[in-house]
Structure formats: C-alpha cells, structure tokens
C-alpha positions, 0 to 999 in steps of 0.5 A: 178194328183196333188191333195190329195187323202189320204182321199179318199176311193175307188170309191168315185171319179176319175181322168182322164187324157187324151193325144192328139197329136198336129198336123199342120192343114193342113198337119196334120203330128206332131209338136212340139209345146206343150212349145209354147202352153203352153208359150202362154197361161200362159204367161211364160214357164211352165210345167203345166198351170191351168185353174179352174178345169182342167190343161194343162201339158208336157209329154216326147215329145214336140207334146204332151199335156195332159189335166186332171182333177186337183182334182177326181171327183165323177161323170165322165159324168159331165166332158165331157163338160168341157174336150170338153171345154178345147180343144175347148181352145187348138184349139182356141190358136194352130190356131195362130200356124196352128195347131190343136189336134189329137185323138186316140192312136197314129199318122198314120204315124209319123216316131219317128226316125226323128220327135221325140223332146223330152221336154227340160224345167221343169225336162229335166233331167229325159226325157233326162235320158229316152232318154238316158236309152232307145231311145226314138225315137220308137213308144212306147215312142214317139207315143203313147197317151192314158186315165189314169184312177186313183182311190183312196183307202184308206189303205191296204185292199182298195188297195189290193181289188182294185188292185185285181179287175183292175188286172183280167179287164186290159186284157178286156180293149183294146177289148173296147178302141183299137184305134190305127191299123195303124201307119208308115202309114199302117195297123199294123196287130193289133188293139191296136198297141200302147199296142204292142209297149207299152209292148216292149217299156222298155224291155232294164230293164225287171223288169219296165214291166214285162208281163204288167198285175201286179203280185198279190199283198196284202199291200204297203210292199209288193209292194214295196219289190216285184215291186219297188225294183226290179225295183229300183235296176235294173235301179241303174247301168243306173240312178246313180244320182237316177233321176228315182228311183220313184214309176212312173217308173213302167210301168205296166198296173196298177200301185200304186201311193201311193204318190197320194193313187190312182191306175192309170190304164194305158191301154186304147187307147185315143178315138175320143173324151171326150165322148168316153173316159169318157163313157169308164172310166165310164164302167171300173169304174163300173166293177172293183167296181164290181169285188172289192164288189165280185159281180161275184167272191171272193177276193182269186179267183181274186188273184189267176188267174196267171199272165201268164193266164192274160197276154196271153188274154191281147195279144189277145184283143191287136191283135183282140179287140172284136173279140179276142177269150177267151177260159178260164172258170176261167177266165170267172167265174171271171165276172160271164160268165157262158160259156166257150168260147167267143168273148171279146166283147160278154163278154163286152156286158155281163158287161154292162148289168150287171152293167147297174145300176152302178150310174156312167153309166149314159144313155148317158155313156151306149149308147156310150158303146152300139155305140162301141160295135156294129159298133167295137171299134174305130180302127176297124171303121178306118179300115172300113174307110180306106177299102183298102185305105192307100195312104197318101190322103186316111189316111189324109181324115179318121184322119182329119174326127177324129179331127173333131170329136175331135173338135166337140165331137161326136163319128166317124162311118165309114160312116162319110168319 
C-alpha cells in the first residue's frame, strides 16, 4: 500500500490488496501480459497506474496484476463495488488482448517451470535477485495470488496487541478462505495448496519463513533484532548490493511493515470475487479486534501459545480447512470455545456469532460468511464441481464458471456448472 499510515490507530481502517491472474479468453491458460495492460492504460510503462481510489500494480511475474485500495478505509463493505469496478475496467481493456482475469489461489494447471516470465521493468533488479536467489519457476512463487489485509497501529503497545491477536487466527484463516485444491491439473490433496507451496517457497534462506506463524514479539526493537536481522544477515552472502535488505523480505504469514505502521496478514487465498474477499477481511477484522480487546482471552495468554502449537493447526486447516480437527483446549480457550475438540469451521461459526455485531459485519459481509460455511470454503466447492472430473474440458468448465463469477460478482456454488 502507498499511503501513511503513521496516524492511524488500530481498526480505524484497512488496506486491502487483491491478486488476479491474467488469462487468454478462450484457453484460459496464462498470459504474460500485465506490462501491456498496465502500458495500456496508462499510456506509458509503469509499475503502478492510479485510477482515483484504487491502483492497478506488477508483481513478481508478468501474468499477474494486483488491484488494491490506495489510501485504508474504514469501512470494507463500501469497497466491494469499487474493486467489482475496477476488474470490470481490467476486463474491458484485456478484451483487446483476448484476455481476461481469473480468480482464486492459484491456476489449475500452469506448469511455472515453463510458463513463468518474470517483470522486467520498474525494480527487475530485485525480481531478478529473487529469481536468482531462489527459482522462481515453482508454484509458491509464480502461482500463487492471494488478499493482503493491512491494519495499522500506532505504537509500540498497538503492535504488539495487534500482532498478538493476528498471531493466534492466522492458523484459522485457510479453513475459511482455501481456494486453491487443484494445481498441474489434478487435485493436490490439500485445500490450500498455495499456503503448502507458499510455506516451502523461501526454505533455500529458513530465517525469511520460519514455521509461517510469527514468534512473539513486544515492540519494534525487538522485532528487529529477533526477525529482521536474522533475516537480513542470512541472505547478506546471496544479496551483496543489499537489494533485498527490507523489512518485505519476511515471508511470514503476518508481517510488520513499519515503513507503512501496518501489519500485513498474508495468509488468505483470493475468492471468486470481491465479495467473498471483503466478506472474509470483514471476519478476520472483526476477530482480531476481538482477540486485541481481550474479549476471550489476556494479552499474556496469546503471547504465550508456542509457535509450534500454532503452526501445527495451521498445517491442519492448509490440509483440510473446515473440516481440519483442533484438539487444543488452549488454544480454543483463546477464542472463548469452551470445548475441547472441534472442526475448524464449528470454531468459525462460534466467531461469527460472537462477533456478529462487529460494525465491520455488515448483513450482506455475514451472509457471505454463512454461504461459506455451509456449502465449505471455495476449494471444497471446485471439488464438488469437478467430482470426478479433471480432464482439461471438465476443469476448463468449472474455472471458466469462476471467472464469470469474477466478472459478475457473485459467489460460485457447485451447482452452477
């Protein structure tokens, strides 16, 4: 996000960032076409093209563009028409090129090891040092798109309240949002595959990852001696022009940005649609303002949970979402669950309830929640629409139904195909 957030206290708004893949129309398989789109429309290359509240930007690779809000709001659910708007304006100019956008956490069957282009303009000396560093041609760099949700804070207390209280529901959060179950064209055993490719993706330096789940932390200083030196310090022998040195090289699934005094929550697929992001944002938002008030549960005992308890139910809700068994009674505790044992998406319908006057949840916000979590999140829908099906014209059908739904704005039900 470009905007300053220095002033901003916690919850007072929100940036939201959203991924999409581009796509050819008819085959709908990748093009790398975001610097002709971007060219387009601005009428010059550039990395970042404005358009009143929001911005079209480049990421790593060349058929992917990101739409986000430029300055936080401090209502999400006034900004679903305008993200619908802006890939309506997307659509409109990849139409001159056959293209289109394409939703969810990753493409079906792109193979990265072939189709992969990386962006050559604005700042291709860091994507080339990633590239370089790591090899990009894997899923968990160049297929992957996702929602970052940045909240700001104000302070030392603020950040460590807030990093608190994201820490303990990062794990939660694919059970809700998995979208992305099928990628090299089959069903890859997992809900979230781009969480399980994403977890992997940096493993050459360990120190940018770690178990995904952040360690506990209390101030700046000590964020920055605990996670970003290490960080810094390991990549020094592969980086020595210091292009990478910044506190984005954290990979985690929460990371500081105290160039912005937000914290950026990086773990949630991208849906079929706006409505479906801002909805999910919605929820997250209203937990972790929550968790940060010590509604269920004291500052200490969040901070307490270890990092391996965290990061052990993350791996369950990447494998099975809703469906993925939590069996920690401290954990639960945390959220005010008086049982000791769960599905993630009972514990999900437990947070809604008790959230559902959250000023962010607006009535439409709640009954995409209640849509979720009955038909399953959106990667157990594909499945159920691809039963037995993933020969290319059966997975053609079911992803081209999702970018209609993208087009459109509405939610995909398995029925729809």
């Amino acid at each position: 996000m470009t905007h300053d957030a220095n002033l901003r206290h916690a919850f007072s708004a929100c940036g939201i960032e959203l991924e999409y893949m581009i796509v050819d129309a008819q085959t709908l398989s990748v093009r790398p076409i975001a610097d002709e789109l971007l060219r387009y429309a601005a009428g010059s290359q550039v990395a970042e093209f404005e358009r009143g509240h929001f911005a079209w930007s480049n990421e790593l690779v060349l058929h992917l563009v990101e739409i986000k809000n430029i300055q936080p709001d401090a209502q999400l659910d006034t900004l679903v028409a305008g993200f619908q708007g802006e890939i309506a304006s997307i659509d409109s100019q990849l139409a001159r090129f056959g293209a289109r956008l394409m939703p969810t956490g990753m493409h079906p069957w792109m193979n990265p090891l072939h189709e992969t282009r990386i962006w050559p303009h604005q700042n291709a000396e860091i994507y080339r040092s990633f590239d370089r560093i790591f090899d990009c041609r894997q899923h968990g760099w160049a297929n992957l798109q996702s929602m970052h949700v940045n909240l700001p804070f104000a302070g030392d207390s603020e950040f460590s309240r807030l990093h608190a209280a994201a820490r303990v529901l990062l794990p939660l959060l694919p059970a809700l949002a998995a979208s992305s179950p099928v990628a090299d064209g089959r069903s890859r055993d997992v809900l979230d595959f781009r969480m399980e490719s994403y977890r992997h993706h940096p493993m050459r330096i360990p120190a940018l990852i770690g178990r995904v789940i952040p360690d506990t932390v209390t101030s700046r200083s000590e964020y920055e001696t605990s996670v970003l030196a290490p960080a810094y310090r390991d990549i020094a022998p592969f980086d020595p022009e210091k292009e990478l040195q910044y506190e984005w090289i954290n990979a985690r699934g929460a990371i500081a940005r105290f160039d912005r005094s937000a914290l950026e929550i990086r773990v949630i697929d991208l849906q079929e649609c706006p409505q479906a992001d801002l909805a999910i944002a919605a929820l997250t938002m209203a937990v972790v303002r929550a968790l940060y008030r010590n509604r269920w549960s004291a500052l200490e005992a969040q901070q307490a949970i270890g990092t391996e308890t965290l990061a052990e139910i993350l791996l369950a809700c990447i494998r099975d979402a809703d469906r993925a068994v939590i069996d920690d009674p401290r954990f639960l505790a945390l959220f005010g669950f008086s049982k000791d044992r769960c599905e993630a998406g009972e514990l999900w319908q437990h947070l809604l309830a008790q959230c559902a006057l959250d000023p962010q949840l607006s009535s439409a916000s709640r009954q995409v929640i209640v849509t979720i979590l009955q038909h399953g999140p959106l990667a157990r829908r594909i499945l159920t629409a691809l039963g037995n099906g993933f020969d290319q014209a059966r997975l053609k059908a079911v992803y081209r139904q999702l970018c209609d739904c993208l087009a459109t704005g509405r939610l995909f039900l398995a029925g729809q195909v």
